[in-house]
C-alpha positions in Angstrom: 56.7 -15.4 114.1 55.8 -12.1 113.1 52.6 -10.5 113.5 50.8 -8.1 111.3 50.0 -4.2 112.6 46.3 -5.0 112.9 46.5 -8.2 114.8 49.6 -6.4 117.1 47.3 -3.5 118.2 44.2 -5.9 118.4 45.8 -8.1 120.6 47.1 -5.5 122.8 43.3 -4.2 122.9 42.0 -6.9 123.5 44.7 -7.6 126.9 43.7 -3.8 128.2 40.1 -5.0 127.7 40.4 -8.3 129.8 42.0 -6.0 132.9 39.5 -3.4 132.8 36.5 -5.8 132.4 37.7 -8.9 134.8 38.7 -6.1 137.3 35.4 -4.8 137.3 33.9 -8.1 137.6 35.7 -9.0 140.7 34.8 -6.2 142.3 31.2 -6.6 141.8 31.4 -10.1 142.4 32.9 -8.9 145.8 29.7 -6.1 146.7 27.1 -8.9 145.7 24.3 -8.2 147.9 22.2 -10.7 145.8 22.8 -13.2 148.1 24.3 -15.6 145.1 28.5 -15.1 146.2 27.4 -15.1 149.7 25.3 -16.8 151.9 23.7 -15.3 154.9 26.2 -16.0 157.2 28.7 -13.9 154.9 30.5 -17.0 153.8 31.6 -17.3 150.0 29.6 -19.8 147.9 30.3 -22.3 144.8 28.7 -19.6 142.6 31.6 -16.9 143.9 34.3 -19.6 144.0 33.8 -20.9 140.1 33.5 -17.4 139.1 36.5 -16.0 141.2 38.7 -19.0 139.1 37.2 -17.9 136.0 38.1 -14.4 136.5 41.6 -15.2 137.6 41.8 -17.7 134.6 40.7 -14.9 132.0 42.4 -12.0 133.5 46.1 -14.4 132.9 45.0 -15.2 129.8 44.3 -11.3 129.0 48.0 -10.7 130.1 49.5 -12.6 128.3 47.3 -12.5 124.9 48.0 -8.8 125.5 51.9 -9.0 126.2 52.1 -10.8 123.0 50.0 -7.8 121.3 52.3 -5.2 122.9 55.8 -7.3 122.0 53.9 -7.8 118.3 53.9 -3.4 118.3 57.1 -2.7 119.8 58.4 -5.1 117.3 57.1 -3.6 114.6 58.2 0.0 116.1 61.5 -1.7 116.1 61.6 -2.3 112.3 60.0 1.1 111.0 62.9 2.7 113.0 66.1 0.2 111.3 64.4 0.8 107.9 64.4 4.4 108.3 67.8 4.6 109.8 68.9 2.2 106.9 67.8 4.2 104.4 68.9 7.6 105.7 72.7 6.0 105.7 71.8 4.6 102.8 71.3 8.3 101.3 74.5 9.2 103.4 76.7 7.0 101.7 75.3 7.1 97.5 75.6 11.4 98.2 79.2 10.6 99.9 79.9 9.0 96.8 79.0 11.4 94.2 81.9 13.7 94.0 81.3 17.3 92.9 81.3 17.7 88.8 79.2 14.3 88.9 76.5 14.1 86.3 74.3 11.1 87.9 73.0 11.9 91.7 71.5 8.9 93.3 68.3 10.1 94.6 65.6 8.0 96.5 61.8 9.4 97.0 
């Protein structure tokens, strides 16, 4: 499958945004003082149990949406570089082949 350049680097965005923001949020879910993640005894509650799992859940799912982004990038870094490299030996070769006292030069813009 290949991906286009916009959806590559949205991707990718969108994986950096899931660590930075579900960090975040377990860390504050962490220094609740609100008394909703923990009782009064200090023990976790369902409310810091269900959102601890969807934190994990979205933070993996960041990872790999955003692993897929950066392989979609490097992918298309990959290509750029072959086609110019292609064409540069390309250029080698058709001037290699033109001997001097040649009326038609092969030239590419």
């Amino acid at each position: 499958m290949k991906l286009s350049r916009p959806v590559s680097w949205f991707l990718l965005a969108f994986g950096v945004w899931s660590w930075f923001i579900w960090i975040t949020f377990v860390k504050n879910l962490w220094q609740d003082g609100s008394g909703l993640a923990f009782d009064d005894a200090g023990d976790p509650t369902g409310y810091f149990w269900v959102h601890l799992l969807l934190a994990i859940t979205s933070f993996l799912l960041g990872t790999g949406v955003g692993a897929v982004g950066f392989r979609g990038v490097r992918a298309l870094r990959g290509e750029l570089a072959a086609e110019a490299s292609g064409e540069a030996s390309a250029e080698s070769s058709d001037q290699s082949r033109n001997e001097p006292g040649d009326e038609h030069v092969v030239q590419r813009q």
